[in-house]
C-alpha positions in Angstrom: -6.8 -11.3 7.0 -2.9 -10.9 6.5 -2.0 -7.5 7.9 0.4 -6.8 5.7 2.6 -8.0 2.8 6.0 -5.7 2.3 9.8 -5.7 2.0 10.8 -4.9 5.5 9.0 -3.1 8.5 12.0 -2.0 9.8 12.4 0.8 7.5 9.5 2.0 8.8 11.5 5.4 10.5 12.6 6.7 6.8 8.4 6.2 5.9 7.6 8.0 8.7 10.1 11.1 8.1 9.2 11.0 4.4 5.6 11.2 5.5 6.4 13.9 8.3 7.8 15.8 5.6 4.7 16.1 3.3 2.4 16.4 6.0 4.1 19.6 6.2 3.7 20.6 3.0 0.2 19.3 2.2 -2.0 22.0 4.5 -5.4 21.0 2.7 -5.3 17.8 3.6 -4.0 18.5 7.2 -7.6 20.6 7.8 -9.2 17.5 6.6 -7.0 15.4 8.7 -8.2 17.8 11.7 -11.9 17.8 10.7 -12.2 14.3 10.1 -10.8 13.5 13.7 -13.6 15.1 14.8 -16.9 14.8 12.4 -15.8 10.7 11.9 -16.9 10.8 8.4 -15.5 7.4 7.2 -16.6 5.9 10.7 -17.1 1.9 10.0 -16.4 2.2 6.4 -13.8 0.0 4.8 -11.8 1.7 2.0 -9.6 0.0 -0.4 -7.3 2.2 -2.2 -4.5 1.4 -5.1 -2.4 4.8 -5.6 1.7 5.0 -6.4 2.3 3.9 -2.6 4.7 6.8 -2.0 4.9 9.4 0.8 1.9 11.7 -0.4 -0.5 8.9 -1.4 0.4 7.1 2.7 -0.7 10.4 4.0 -4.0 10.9 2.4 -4.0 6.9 3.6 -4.0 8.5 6.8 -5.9 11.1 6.9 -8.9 9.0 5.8 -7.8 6.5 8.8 -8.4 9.4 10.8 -12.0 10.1 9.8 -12.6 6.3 10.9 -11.9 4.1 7.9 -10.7 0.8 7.6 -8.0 1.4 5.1 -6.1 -1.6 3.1 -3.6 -0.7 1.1 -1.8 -1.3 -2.5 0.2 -0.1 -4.6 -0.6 1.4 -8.7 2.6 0.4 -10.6 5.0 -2.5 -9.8 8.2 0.3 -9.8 6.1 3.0 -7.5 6.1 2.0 -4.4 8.8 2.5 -2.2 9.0 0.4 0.8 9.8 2.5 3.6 6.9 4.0 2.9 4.7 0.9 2.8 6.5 -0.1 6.0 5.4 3.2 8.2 1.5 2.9 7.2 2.0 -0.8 8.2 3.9 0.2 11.3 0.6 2.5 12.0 -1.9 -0.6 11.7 -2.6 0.1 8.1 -3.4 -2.9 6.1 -0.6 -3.0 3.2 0.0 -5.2 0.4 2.6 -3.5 -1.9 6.6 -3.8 -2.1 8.8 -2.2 -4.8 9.6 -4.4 -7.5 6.9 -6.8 -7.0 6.5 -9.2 -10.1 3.0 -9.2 -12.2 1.8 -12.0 -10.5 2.6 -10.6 -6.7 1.1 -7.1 -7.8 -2.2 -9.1 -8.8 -2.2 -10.9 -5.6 -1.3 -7.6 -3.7 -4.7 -6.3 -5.8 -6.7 -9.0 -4.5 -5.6 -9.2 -1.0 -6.4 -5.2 -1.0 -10.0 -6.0 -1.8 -10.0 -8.9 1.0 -11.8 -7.1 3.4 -14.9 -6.1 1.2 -14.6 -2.5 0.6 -17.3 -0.2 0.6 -15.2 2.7 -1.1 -12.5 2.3 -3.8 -10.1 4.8 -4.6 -8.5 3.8 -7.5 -5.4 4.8 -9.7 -5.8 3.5 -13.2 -8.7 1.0 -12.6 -6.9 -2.3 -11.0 -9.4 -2.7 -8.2 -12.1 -2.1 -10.4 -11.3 -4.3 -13.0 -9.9 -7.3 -10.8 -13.8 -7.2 -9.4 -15.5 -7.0 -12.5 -13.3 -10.3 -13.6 -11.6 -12.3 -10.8 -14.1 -11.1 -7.8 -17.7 -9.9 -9.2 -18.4 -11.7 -5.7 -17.6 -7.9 -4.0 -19.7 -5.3 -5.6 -22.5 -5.6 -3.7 -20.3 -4.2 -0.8 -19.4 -1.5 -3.2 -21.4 1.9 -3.0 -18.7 3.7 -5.3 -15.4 4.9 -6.2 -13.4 7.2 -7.2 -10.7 7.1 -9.9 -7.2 9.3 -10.1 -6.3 9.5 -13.5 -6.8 9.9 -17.3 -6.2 5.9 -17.9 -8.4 4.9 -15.2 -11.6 6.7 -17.1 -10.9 5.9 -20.1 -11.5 2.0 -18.3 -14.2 3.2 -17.1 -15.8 4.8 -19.7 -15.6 2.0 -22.1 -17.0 -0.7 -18.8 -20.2 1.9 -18.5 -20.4 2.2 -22.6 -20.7 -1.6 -22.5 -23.7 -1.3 -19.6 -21.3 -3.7 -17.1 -19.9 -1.1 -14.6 -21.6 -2.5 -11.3 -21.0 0.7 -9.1 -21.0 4.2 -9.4 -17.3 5.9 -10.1 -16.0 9.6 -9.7 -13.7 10.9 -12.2 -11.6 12.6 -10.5 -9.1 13.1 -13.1 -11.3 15.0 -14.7 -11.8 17.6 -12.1 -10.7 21.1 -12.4 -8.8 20.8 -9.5 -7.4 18.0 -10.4 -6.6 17.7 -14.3 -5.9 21.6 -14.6 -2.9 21.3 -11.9 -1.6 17.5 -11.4 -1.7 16.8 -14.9 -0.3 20.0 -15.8 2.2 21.3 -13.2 2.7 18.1 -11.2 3.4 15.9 -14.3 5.1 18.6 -16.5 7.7 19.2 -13.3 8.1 15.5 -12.1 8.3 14.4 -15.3 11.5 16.2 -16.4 13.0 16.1 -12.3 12.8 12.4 -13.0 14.7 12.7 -16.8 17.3 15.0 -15.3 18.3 13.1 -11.8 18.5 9.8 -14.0 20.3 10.9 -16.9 22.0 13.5 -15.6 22.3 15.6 -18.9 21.4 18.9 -19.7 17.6 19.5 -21.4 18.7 23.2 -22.9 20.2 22.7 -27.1 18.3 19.4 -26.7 15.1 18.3 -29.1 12.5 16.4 -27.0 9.4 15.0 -28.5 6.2 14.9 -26.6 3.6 12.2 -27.8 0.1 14.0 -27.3 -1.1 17.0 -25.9 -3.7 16.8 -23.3 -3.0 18.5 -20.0 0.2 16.1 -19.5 1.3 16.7 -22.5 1.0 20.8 -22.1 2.7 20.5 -19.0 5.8 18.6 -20.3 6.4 20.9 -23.4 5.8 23.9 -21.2 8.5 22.6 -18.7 10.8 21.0 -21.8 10.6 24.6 -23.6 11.2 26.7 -20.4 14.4 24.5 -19.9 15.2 25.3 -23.4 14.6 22.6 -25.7 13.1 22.3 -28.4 10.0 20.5 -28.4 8.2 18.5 -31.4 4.4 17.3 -30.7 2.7 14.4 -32.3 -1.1 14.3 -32.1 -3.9 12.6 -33.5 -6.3 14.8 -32.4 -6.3 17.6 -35.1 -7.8 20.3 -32.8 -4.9 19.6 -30.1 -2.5 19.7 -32.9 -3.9 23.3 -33.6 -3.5 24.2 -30.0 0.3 23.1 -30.0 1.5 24.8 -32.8 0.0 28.1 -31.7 1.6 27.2 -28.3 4.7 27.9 -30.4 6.0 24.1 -31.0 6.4 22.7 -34.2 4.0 19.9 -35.2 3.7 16.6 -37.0 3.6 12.8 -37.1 5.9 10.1 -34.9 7.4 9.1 -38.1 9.0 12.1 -39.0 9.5 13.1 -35.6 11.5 10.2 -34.7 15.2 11.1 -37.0 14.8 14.5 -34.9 14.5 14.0 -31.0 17.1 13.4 -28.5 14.5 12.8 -25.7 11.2 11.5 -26.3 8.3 11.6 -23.5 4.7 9.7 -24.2 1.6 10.7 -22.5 -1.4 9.7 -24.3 -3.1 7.1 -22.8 -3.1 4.9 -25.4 -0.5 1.7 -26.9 2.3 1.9 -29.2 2.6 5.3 -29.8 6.1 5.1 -30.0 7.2 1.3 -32.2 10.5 -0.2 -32.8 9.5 1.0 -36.7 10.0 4.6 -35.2 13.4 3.3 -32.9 15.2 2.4 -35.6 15.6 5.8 -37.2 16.3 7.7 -33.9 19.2 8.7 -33.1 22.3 6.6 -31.4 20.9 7.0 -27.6 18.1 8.5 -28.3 16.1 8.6 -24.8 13.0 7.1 -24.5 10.1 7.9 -21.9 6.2 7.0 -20.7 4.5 9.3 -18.3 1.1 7.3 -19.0 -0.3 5.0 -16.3 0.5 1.9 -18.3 3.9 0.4 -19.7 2.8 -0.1 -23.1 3.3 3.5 -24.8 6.5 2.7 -26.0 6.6 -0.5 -27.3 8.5 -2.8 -24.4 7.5 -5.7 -26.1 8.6 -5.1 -29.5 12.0 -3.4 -28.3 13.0 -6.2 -26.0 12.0 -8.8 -29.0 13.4 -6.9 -31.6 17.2 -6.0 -29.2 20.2 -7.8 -30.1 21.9 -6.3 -27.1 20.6 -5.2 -23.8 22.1 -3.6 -20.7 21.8 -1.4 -17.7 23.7 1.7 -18.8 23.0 4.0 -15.5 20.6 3.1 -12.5 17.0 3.4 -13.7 18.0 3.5 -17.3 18.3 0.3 -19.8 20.1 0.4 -23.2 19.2 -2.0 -26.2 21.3 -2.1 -29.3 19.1 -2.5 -32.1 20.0 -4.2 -35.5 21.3 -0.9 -36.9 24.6 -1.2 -34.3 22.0 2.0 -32.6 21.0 2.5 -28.8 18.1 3.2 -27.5 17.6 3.9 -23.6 14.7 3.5 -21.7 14.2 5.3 -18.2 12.0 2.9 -15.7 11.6 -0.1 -18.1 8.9 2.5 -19.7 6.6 2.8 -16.9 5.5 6.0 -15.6 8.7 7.7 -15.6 7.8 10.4 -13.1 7.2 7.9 -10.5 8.8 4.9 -11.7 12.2 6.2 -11.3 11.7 9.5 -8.9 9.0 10.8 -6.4 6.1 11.6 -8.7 4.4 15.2 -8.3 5.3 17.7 -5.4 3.5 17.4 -2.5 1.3 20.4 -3.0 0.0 19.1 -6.3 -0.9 16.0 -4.7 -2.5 18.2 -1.8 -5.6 19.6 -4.0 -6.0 15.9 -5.7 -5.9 14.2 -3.1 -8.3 16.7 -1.2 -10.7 16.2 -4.2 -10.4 12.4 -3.4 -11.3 12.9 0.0 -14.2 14.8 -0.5 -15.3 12.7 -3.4 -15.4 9.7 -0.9 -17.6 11.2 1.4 -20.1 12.2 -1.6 -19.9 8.2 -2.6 -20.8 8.0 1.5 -23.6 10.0 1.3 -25.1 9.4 -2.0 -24.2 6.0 -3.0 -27.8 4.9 -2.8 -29.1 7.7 -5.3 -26.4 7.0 -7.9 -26.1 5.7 -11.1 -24.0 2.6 -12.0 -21.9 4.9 -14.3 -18.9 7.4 -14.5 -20.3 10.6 -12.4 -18.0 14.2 -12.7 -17.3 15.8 -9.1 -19.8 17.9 -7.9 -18.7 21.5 -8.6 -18.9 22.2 -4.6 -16.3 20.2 -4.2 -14.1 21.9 -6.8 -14.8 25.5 -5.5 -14.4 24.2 -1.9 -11.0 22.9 -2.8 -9.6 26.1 -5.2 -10.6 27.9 -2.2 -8.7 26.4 0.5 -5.8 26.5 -1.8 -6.4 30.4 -2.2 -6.5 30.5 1.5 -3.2 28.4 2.1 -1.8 30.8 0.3 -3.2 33.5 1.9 -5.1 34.6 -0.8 -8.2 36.9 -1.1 -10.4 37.2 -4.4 -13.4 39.3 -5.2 -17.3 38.1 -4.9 -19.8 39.1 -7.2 -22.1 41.8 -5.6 -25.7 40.8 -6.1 -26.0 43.4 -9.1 -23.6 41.7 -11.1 -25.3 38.4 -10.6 -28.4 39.5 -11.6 -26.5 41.2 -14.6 -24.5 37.7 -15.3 -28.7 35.5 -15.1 -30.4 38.4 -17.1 -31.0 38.2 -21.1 -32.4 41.3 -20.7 -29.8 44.2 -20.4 
C-alpha cells in the first residue's frame, strides 16, 4: 500500500503546531489518548476514517493510533482539508490520502485507497466509505464489523440503505447523540458558521436580514448566533412543527419564495437538494450572499447557477460572484460547500472534543459487540453519552447532584 497521497510533507511543522494547539484544548480526548496508551483498545484493528481532515479530526486520528489502530486516512469534502495538516499525520506514520482542492475524481480515488487496507471499523463523515463499498468495493464488508457515522447527511444515507434491507454492517449514529447533535450541531455549527461568513466577507451581520433554510439543531444554532449578532433572521421550513418552534423562538416565518426579495445573507442547513434555486436568485437582492452549512454541495443550486450565470468571477478569496440575466449578483462563499469548513476551520476544538469522544467510545462498542449486532443504523448506548456529559462537567470542574435512593424509588413508583 501507498503510504500516503498529499500536497507536500514539508508543511508538516505548521500540522503539527495546529495539532499541538487543539490537543490543548480538547482535554476529553487527551484522557482517552492516556487510557488508550495503556488498555490498547484498538490493538490490531485497522480503522478507516473520512472526516474534514483538519487539525481536530488528525488528533482524534491520533489518539485512536495510540490505543493501537491501524489508521488510514481521508478527507470528507474536497475544500476541507488543509494540507499541513494531512502532512503532520503522514509525517507521524499515518496512512493519508487527502490534499485540499482535490478534483472529484482524486477525492474518489483518495476514498478507495482509504479503504485499501480492509478496515475493520469505519468512521465516517457523510457516508463516502460506506457507500463506495456498497457500490465500487462490496468485496470489503466482510472485514467490516461496523461504523460509526458523524453527521445528519450521513444517516439520512444510511437510513434509507437499511430501509432498503442492503446495509451490510452495523452503523452508529453518532449524529444523533445527545452529546453530539445537542452541542456540535448547535454551538459548534451556529459559531463556525457565521466565524466563517464574517472572516470571508468581512461585513457586519448587525441591520443585516439573513435567511436560515431549516431548523433542526444547525439550523437553531445559526439563528441563535445570526440574531445575537443582531440580524434579523427569516426561517423557511417544511416541517410545520419546526416552523412552530421558530416563530415562537421569536423569528419570523415563511416559505423560500417570499423569503428570497428580503435576505442579505442566506445560510442552508437541511440536508436535503435545491432548497435554495436560481428561480429564488433572481429575486434577491444585488449581492445577496449565498451559503450551505450541509454536508453536500447541492443545497443551493451550483448547477443551475453556474448554467443559468452570464458572468462569473472571484470577487474576494473564498467568495465567487455570478451575474445573472437580471444585470444582478449573487455571491457564493466556498463554491457552496460546507461553508463552515469549506472556507474556515469548522467547529472549536471543544465542540469537536465531546463528538469526537462519542466516536471514540462508539468504536470500541463496534469492537466489542460487532458480533451481536444488527446490520442496521444502531443509536449510542446511553453509557456512552452520560460518560461523555460527565467528563465534560469534570473538565470544567463541575459538580452536579445524584439522586438519593428515595428519590429513585420516588422517580420508578406509580404508587405515591
Amino acid at each position: 500500500m501507498q503510504n500516503y497521497d498529499i500536497r507536500d510533507i514539508s508543511l508538516a511543522p505548521s500540522g503539527h503546531q495546529k495539532i499541538e494547539w487543539v490537543r490543548n484544548n480538547m482535554p476529553l480526548l487527551r484522557g482517552l489518548e492516556e487510557e488508550f496508551r495503556e488498555t490498547r483498545p484498538f490493538e490490531g484493528i485497522k480503522i478507516s476514517l473520512s472526516v474534514h481532515l483538519e487539525a481536530k479530526t488528525a488528533y482524534l486520528c491520533l489518539v485512536l493510533a495510540s490505543g493501537g489502530a491501524q489508521m488510514s486516512v481521508t478527507g470528507s469534502n474536497v475544500l476541507s482539508t488543509q494540507d499541513d495538516v494531512a502532512a503532520a499525520l503522514a509525517d507521524d506514520g499515518l496512512r493519508v490520502y487527502a490534499y485540499h482542492g482535490a478534483t472529484a475524481e482524486e477525492y474518489d480515488r483518495h476514498i478507495e485507497m482509504c479503504l485499501e487496507q480492509k478496515p475493520n471499523i469505519i468512521i465516517d463523515d457523510g457516508g463516502d466509505l460506506v457507500s463506495m463499498i456498497h457500490t465500487r468495493r462490496p468485496d470489503l464488508a466482510e472485514e467490516v464489523w461496523g461504523g460509526c457515522e458523524e453527521t445528519t447527511t450521513g444517516v439520512i444515507r444510511l437510513k434509507a440503505m437499511e430501509k432498503e434491507g442492503i446495509l451490510k454492517f452495523p452503523m452508529v449514529a453518532v449524529n444523533d447523540a445527545d452529546c453530539k447533535h445537542l452541542f456540535d450541531n448547535r454551538y459548534g455549527t451556529g459559531q463556525s458558521v457565521w466565524d466563517s461568513i464574517m472572516r470571508n466577507t468581512n461585513l457586519i451581520v448587525a441591520s443585516k436580514t439573513v435567511v436560515v433554510v431549516g431548523y433542526g439543531w444547525c439550523g437553531r444554532g445559526i439563528a441563535m448566533r445570526a440574531a445575537a449578532l443582531g440580524a434579523k433572521v427569516i426561517v423557511t421550513e417544511v416541517n410545520p412543527v419546526k416552523a412552530i418552534e421558530a416563530r415562537m423562538d421569536g423569528y419570523d416565518v415563511m416559505t423560500m419564495e417570499k423569503a428570497a426579495p428580503l435576505g442579505d445573507i442566506f445560510v442552508s442547513a437541511t440536508g436535503c437538494c435545491k432548497t435554495i434555486t436560481v428561480d429564488h436568485m433572481l429575486t434577491m437582492k444585488d449581492r445577496a450572499i449565498l451559503t450551505n452549512a450541509g454536508h453536500f454541495d447541492c443545497e443551493v443550486d451550483m448547477k443551475g447557477l453556474e448554467a443559468a450565470a452570464e458572468e462569473k468571477k472571484e470577487t474576494r478569496k473564498n467568495i465567487m460572484g455570478y451575474k445573472l440575466s437580471n444585470g444582478k449578483w449573487i455571491n457564493v462563499i466556498g463554491e457552496g460547500r460546507l461553508v463552515n469548513i469549506a472556507a474556515a476551520d469548522g467547529h472549536p476544538a471543544e465542540i469537536m472534543d465531546m463528538s469526537f469522544a462519542v466516536q471514540a467510545l462508539s468504536a470500541i462498542y463496534i469492537k466489542e459487540n460487532h458480533e451481536k449486532l444488527e446490520k442496521r443504523v444502531i443509536d449510542v448506548s446511553g453509557e456512552i453519552d452520560d460518560l461523555v456529559a460527565r467528563r465534560r462537567l469534570a473538565a470544567w470542574g463541575i459538580e452536579i447532584d445524584t439522586l438519593t435512593e428515595e428519590q429513585r424509588e420516588y422517580l420508578n413508583s406509580w404508587n405515591v
